[in-house]
N, C-alpha and C positions, 0 to 999 in steps of 0.2 A: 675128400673135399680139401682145397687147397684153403688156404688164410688171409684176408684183408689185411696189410698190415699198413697202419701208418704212424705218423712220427708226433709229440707233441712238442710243443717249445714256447715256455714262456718269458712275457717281457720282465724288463727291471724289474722291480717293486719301491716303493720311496717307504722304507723301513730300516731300524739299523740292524746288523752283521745277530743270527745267530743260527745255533746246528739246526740241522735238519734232522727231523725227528720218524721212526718206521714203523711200520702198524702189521701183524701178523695175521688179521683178519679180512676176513674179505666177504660181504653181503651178495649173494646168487642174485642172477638176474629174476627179476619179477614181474617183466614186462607181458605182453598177450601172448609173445610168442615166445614164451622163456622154454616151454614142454613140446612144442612142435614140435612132427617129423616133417622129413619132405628135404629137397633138396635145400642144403644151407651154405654159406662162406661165413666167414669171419672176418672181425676186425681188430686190429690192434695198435697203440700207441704205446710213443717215447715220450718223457715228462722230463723235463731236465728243472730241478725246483732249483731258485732262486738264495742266496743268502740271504737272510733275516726273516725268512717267514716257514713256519711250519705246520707242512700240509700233510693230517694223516691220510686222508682219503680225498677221493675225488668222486662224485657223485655225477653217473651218465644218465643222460634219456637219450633213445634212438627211437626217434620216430619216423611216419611214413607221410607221404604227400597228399595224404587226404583231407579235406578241410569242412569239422575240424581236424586239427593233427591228431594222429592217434598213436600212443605209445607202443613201442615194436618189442622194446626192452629196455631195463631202467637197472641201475643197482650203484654200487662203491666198491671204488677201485681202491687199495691199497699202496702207499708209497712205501715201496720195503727199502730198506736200509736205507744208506746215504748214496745213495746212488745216484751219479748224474743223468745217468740214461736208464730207460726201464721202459718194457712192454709187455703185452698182452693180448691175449685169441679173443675174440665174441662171435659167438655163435650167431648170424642172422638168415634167416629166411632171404632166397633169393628174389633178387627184385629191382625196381628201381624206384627213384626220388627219396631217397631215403636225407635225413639228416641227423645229425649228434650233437648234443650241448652239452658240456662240461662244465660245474658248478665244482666250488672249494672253497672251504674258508680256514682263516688260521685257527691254529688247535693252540697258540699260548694266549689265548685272551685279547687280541691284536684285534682291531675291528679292520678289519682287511678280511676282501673279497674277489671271489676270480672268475669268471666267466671267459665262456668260448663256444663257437659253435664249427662245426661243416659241412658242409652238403649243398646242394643234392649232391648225393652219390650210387650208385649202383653196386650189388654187391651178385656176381655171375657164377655158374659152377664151376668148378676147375681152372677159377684167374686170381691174382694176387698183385693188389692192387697199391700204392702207397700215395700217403698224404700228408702233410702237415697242416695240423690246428694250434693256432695263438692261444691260449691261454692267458686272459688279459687282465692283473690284479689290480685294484685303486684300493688304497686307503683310506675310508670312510673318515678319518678321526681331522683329515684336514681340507683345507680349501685354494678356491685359487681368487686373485682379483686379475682382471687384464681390461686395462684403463687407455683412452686412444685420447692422443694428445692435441689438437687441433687449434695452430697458431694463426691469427692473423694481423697481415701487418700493412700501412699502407708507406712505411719505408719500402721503396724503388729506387737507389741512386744511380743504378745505369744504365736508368731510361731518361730521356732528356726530351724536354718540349722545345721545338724551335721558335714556334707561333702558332697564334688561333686567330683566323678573320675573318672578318661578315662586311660586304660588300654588295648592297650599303649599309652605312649602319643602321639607317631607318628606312622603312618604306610603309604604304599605305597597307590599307586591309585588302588584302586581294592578290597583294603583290607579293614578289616573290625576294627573299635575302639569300647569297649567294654565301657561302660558311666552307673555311678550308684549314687545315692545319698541317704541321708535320713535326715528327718527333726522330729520336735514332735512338739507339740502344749502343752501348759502348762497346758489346761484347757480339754487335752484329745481328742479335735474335730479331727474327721479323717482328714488328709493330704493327696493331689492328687498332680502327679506331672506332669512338661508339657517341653520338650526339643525343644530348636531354635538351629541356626548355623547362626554367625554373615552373612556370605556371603554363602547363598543356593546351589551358584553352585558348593563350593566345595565337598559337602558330602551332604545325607542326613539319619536322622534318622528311626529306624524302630523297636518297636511302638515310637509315638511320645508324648505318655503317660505311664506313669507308673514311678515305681524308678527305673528300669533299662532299658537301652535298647541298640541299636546298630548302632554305626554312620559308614556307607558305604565312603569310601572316591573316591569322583569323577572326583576331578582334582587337580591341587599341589595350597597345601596351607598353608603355615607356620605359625604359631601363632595365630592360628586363633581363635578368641572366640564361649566359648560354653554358652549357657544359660539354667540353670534349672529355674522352677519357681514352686515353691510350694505354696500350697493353704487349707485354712483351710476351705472353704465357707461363710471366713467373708471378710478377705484380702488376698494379695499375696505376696512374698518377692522373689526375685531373687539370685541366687549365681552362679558364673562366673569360666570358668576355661579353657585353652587355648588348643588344638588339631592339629597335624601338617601332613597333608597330604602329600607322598611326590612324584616326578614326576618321573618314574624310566626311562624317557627320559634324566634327568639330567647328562649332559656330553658326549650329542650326539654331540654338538657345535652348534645347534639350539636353539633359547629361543623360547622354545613350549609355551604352552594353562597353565598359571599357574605361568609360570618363569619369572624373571625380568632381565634373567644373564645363561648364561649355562658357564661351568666351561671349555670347551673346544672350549672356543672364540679361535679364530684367531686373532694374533693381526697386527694391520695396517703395510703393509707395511713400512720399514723406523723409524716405534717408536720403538726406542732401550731401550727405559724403561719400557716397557710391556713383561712379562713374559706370558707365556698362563698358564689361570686357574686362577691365583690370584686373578684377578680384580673379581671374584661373590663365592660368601658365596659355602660351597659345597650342600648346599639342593638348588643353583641355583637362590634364590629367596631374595631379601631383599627389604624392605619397608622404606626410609628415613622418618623420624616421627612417628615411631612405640614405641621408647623410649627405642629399643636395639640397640647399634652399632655391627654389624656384620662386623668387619675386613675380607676382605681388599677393598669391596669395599665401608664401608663406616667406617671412622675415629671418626666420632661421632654420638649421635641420643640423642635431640632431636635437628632436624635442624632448622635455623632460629632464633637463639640466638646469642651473645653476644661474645662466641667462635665459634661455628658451624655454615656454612652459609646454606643454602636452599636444599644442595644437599649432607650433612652428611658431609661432610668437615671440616678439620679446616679453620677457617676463617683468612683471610689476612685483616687486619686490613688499612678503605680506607673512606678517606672522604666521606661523600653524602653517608655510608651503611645503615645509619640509626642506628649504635650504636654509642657511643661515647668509641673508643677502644685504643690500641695500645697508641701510643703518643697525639694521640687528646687530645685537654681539651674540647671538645664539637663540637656537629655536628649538623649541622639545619635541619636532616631529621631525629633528633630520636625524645623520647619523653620519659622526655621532651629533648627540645635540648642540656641543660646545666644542668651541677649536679647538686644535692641539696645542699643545703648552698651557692648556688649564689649568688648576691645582687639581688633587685627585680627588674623586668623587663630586665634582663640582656637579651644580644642575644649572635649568635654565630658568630665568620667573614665566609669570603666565605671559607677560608682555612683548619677550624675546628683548628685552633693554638690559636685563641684569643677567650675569653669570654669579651663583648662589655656593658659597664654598660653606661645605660643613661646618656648623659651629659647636662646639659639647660646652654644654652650658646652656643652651637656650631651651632643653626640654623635649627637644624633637630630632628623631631618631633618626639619624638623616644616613645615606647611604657612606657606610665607611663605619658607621659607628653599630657597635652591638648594643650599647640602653644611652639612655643621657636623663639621668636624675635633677638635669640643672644644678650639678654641680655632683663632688665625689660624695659617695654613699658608702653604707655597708655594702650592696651589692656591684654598685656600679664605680670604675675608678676616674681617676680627672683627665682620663684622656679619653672615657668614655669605653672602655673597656669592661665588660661580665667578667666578674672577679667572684661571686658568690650567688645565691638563690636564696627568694623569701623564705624557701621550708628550712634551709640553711641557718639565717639568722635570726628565723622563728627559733629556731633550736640553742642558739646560743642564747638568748635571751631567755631562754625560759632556766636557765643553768645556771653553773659557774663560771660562762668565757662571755656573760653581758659587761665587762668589761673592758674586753676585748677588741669587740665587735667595731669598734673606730679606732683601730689602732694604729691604722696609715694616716691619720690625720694628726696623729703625734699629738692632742691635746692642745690643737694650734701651735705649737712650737714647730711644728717642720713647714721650711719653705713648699714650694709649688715643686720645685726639682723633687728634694727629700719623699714629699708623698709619692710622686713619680717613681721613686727608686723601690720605694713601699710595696706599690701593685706590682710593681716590674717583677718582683720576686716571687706574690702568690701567684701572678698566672704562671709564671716558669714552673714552681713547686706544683702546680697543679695540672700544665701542659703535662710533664715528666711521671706525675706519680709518684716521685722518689721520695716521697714522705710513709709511703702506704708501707706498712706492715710493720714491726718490732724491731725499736735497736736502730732505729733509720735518722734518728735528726741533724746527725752529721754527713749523710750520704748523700744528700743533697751539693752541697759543699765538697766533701773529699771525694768523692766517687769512691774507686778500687781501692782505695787508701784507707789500713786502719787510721784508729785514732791519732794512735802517738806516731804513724807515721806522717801524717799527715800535718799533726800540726810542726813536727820538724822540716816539711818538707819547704821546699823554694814557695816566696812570696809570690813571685812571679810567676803570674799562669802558663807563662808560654815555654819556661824552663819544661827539660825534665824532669818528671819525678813531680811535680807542684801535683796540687786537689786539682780531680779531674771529674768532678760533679756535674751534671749538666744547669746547674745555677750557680756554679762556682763565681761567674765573672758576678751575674746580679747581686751576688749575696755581696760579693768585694767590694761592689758599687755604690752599696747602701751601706756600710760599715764605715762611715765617714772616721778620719783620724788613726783607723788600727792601719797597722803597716806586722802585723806576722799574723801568722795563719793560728798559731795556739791563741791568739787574743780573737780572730774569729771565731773558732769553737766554743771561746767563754763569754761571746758574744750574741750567740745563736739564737735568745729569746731575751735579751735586753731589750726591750719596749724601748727606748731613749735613742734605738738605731735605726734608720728603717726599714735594714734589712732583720732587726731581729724583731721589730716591731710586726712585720707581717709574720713569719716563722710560729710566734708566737700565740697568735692568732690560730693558725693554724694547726700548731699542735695541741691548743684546746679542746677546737674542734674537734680531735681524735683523741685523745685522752680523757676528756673531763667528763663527768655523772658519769662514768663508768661506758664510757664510748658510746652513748647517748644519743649524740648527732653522727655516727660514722656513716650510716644510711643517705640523710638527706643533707653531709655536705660533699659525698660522693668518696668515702675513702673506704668502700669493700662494696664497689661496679666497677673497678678497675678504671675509677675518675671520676673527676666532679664530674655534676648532672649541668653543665656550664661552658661554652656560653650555648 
């Protein structure tokens, strides 16, 4: 008996560079026909393995074309050595529709997998036949994405429209409007053209292709838009142009299928200011927000503005319209409610006659402001700013810092500014934090700066080298009369400054009954509970 011999050859693999590893074993075929006599041929294959994957065995079935398939012979082939090429006899039963699969996986722990099949093939006595089978690996351990990008755009610059026209521009119902256009293309590409009708039921076109065609009109319809679109078969570009249908019921005293108004109204008993016919356009028909006022039944367009109210009118000028009109200085339903150049947070009254600017002091928390005690507090300050919390100065009162707790107010001795410069510095200290944790009451103040460098350092914040605290300017601000930075440091909780007068305050708050209030005046949450 001669031998089937054929070739195998497999693809790349996506794995990195390593040996190829050989196996001295080899499992007998186990298939139905592994003991058969009778005439047989053989088959055999070339394996050419790949860099980076190592295949000890290759696992065959050779089946026949019965269905279902039924196995002929089965077993594992051995990759010996490093060998680029390698083959092998198999004994099979002659015959035909035969096929082979070849299965392998890597032997270093790789999740890589190989598949392949061939067939039909014949296997005849005394012929020797050859073939090549792919042997196809994927790498289990990875993936693919493949994404389709789909632009659209209705930039067209070298399509150009000449014109669009409709001849005539109006005609009856029944009648027919005559519509032509022309466009060019700069780079020469033929131009196809395509007609719409804003609203179908008035008319329709007939062709609804080409440069010319013919719009049928089917019920009244005034001003109506027309659309061409032309096309180069890269992009499209549109041009517009209006068509007026008209209803030759117009002025039967009916508002027919079209009309918004027939010209031979009757008017109400008793209104002696109603003339008949006046009150509707004579094509019967007007649209309030069309952006044409059609006298007499409507005075203006577009409605819903500032002069015109909703229903083409002029507007009567009226608190709560939502504009700010006529004599109002401002209305709380427009937008915004007050002109521009208001002061900030301003409101409106109920009357639209006053424009309402924030006051701190009168007790009412008006927008802009965080509390207004009617006047500066322990929690609240004179500008109307949350400077502290009741559980806060619940806390200092029940202590050692009940003292304290007014300490922006200087005991009356500090002006309106001084108190101002007071708060200015607890919400800085308290915006920043830089009071919280140990060893801190100058780091407010110097920032990166030790002590003794700091108070050596330049007065002037803007030098180099000066306290670079993030309250350094506030704290400078409120220290009325010091002029060096060491007379600030010795300043830092003098009550009689009012930058030390809030400081002070403050590091009660954190130090005293044994850190006591550090909870509810926000110094271990990473900040006050405020505003």
């Amino acid at each position: 008996m001669k031998s089937l011999i054929g070739k195998l050859g497999m693809l790349t693999l996506l794995a990195s560079a390593i040996g190829v590893g050989c196996s001295s074993s080899q499992t007998p075929s186990t298939g139905p026909a592994a003991g058969s006599d009778g005439p047989q041929g053989s088959v055999g294959l070339s394996l050419v393995p790949v860099s980076g994957v190592t295949l000890n065995s290759v696992h065959y079935v050779v089946t026949n074309g019965a269905t279902p398939a039924v196995n002929v012979s089965e077993g594992d082939l051995p990759t010996p050595g490093t060998a680029k090429d390698f083959s092998f006899g198999l004994p099979l039963p002659v015959g035909t529709g035969y096929t082979i699969s070849l299965t392998a996986a890597d032997a270093s722990g790789k999740d890589i997998t190989c598949a392949g099949s061939f067939g039909p093939f014949a296997v005849t006595p005394n012929t020797t036949s050859a073939f090549t089978l792919t042997l196809v690996c994927k790498d289990n351990t990875t993936g693919e994405v493949s994404g389709g990008i789909d632009v659209k755009t209705d930039a067209c610059p070298r399509l150009i429209f000449d014109y669009a026209v409709a001849t005539p521009a109006s005609a009856n119902v029944g009648s027919v409007i005559a519509v032509a256009t022309k466009a060019h293309d700069l780079d020469g590409k033929p131009v196809t053209y395509s007609w719409k009708i804003a609203n179908p039921a008035v008319g329709t076109f007939a062709p609804t292709t080409g440069a010319t065609s013919n719009l049928t009109c089917a019920t009244q319809g005034i001003g109506t838009l027309v659309t061409v679109t032309a096309a180069n078969g890269e992009c499209t570009k549109d041009l517009t142009t209006t068509v007026s249908c008209k209803s030759l019921l117009c002025g039967n005293g009916v508002v027919d299928a079209g009309e918004t108004c027939d010209t031979a109204t009757v008017c109400a008993a008793g209104d002696a200011t109603c003339i008949p016919g006046t009150k509707c356009p004579s094509d019967c028909t007007f649209v309030c927000g069309d952006g044409v006022a059609e006298p007499p039944a409507e005075d203006c367009d577009p409605g819903n503005t500032a002069a015109c109210d909703s229903t083409c009118h002029f507007r009567v000028a009226a608190c709560g319209d939502g504009f700010i009109d006529g004599t109002e200085k401002c209305d709380s339903t427009a937008t915004p409610a007050v002109p521009a150049g208001s002061p900030a947070n301003a409101t409106c009254s109920a009357d639209c006659s006053t424009i309402l600017t924030p006051v701190c002091g009168d007790g009412i928390v008006s927008p802009g402001e965080q509390c207004d005690d009617k006047g500066p507090s322990a929690t609240c300050s004179n500008t109307c700013t949350k400077i502290s919390t009741a559980a806060c100065v619940t806390c200092e009162n029940n202590g050692d810092c009940a003292a304290s707790v007014d300490n922006c107010l200087g005991g009356g001795a500090f002006t309106g500014a001084q108190e101002t410069q007071c708060y200015s510095v607890m919400s800085c200290i308290e915006a920043n934090n830089c009071l919280d944790g140990t060893g801190t009451l100058g780091k407010c103040y110097c920032g990166t700066l030790s002590t003794s460098a700091c108070g050596a350092a330049p007065f002037d914040l803007t030098a180099a080298g000066a306290p670079n605290g993030p309250c350094a300017s506030a704290i400078q601000a409120g220290m009325p009369g010091i002029t060096s930075n060491s007379a600030v440091l010795g300043a830092l909780t003098a009550s009689t400054k009012p930058a030390g007068a809030a400081m002070q305050r403050l590091n009660c708050q954190k130090i005293a009954n044994s850190s006591a209030c550090l909870d509810s005046c926000g110094f271990t949450t990473g900040g006050p509970a405020f505003p």
